[in-house]
N, C-alpha and C positions, 0 to 999 in steps of 0.2 A: 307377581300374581295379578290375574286380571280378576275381574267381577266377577266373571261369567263361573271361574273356578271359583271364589270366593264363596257365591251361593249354593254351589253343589256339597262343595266342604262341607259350608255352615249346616247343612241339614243334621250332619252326624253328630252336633251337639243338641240341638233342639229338642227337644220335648213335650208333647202336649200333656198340658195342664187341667184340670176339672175346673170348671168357672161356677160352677152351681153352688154357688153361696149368697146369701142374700146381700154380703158388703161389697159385692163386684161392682152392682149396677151403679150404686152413690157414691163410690168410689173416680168411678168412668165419668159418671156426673161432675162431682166436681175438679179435677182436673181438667174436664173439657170448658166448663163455667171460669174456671181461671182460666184457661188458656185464652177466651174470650171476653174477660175483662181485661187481660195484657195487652192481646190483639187491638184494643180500642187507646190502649193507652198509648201504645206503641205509634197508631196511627195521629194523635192527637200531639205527639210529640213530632215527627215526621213531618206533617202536615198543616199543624196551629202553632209549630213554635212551643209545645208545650202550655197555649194557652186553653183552658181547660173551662168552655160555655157552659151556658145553662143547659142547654139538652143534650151535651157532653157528659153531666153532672146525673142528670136523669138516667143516662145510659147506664152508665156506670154503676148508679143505686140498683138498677134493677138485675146487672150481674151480680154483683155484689148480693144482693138478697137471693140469687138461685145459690151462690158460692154459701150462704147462708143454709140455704133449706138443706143440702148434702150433705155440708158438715152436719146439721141436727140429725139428718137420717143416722149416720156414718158411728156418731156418737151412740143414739137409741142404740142399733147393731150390739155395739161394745161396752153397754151395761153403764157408759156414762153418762155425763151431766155439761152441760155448757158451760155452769158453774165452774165447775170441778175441772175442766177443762181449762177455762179460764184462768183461772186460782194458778193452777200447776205452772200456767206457762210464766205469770208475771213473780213467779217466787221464782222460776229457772233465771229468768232476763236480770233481777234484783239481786242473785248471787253473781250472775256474771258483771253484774256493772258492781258490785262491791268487790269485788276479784278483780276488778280493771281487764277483764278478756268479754266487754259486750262487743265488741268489733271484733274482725275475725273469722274462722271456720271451724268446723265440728262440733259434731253433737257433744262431745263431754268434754268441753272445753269449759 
């Protein structure tokens, strides 16, 4: 198969989707917010040897706190708590390292 048929294919499974919800946009936010905190780490690895400066450190807080601000939108959307968020995750990570499966793949592992 080449591309060219590939993409004419692919069209007859595609579907458009309705986006008009309010958790699309801090959704897209933060994904894109990680994707450019990675992007910098990836460079600092690449490019410092992994050694990681002070306005390296800066950069980083300040994706970090957009990756911040998304998730609290993302959370409000879904009626939770950062708390509660929190809570949830370090009792998942506490069964799985009491289970001896923190390392690993899947969700219900």
């Amino acid at each position: 198969m080449d591309f060219k048929t590939y993409q004419q294919d692919s069209r007859h499974t595609a579907q458009a989707v309705s986006t008009d919800h309010p958790i699309i946009y801090p959704t897209l936010g933060l994904v894109n917010e990680a994707g450019e905190f990675a992007g910098k780490i990836k460079k600092i690895f690449r490019d410092q040897g992994g050694v990681i400066t002070g306005p390296d450190e800066q950069a980083l807080k300040a994706e970090l706190g957009d990756v911040l601000w998304y998730l609290t939108q993302l959370c409000t959307e879904l009626g939770l708590t950062l708390e509660e968020v929190a809570a949830a995750n370090l009792e998942k990570l506490k069964s799985r390292q009491e289970r001896g499966v923190i390392g690993g793949s899947g969700d219900e592992r």
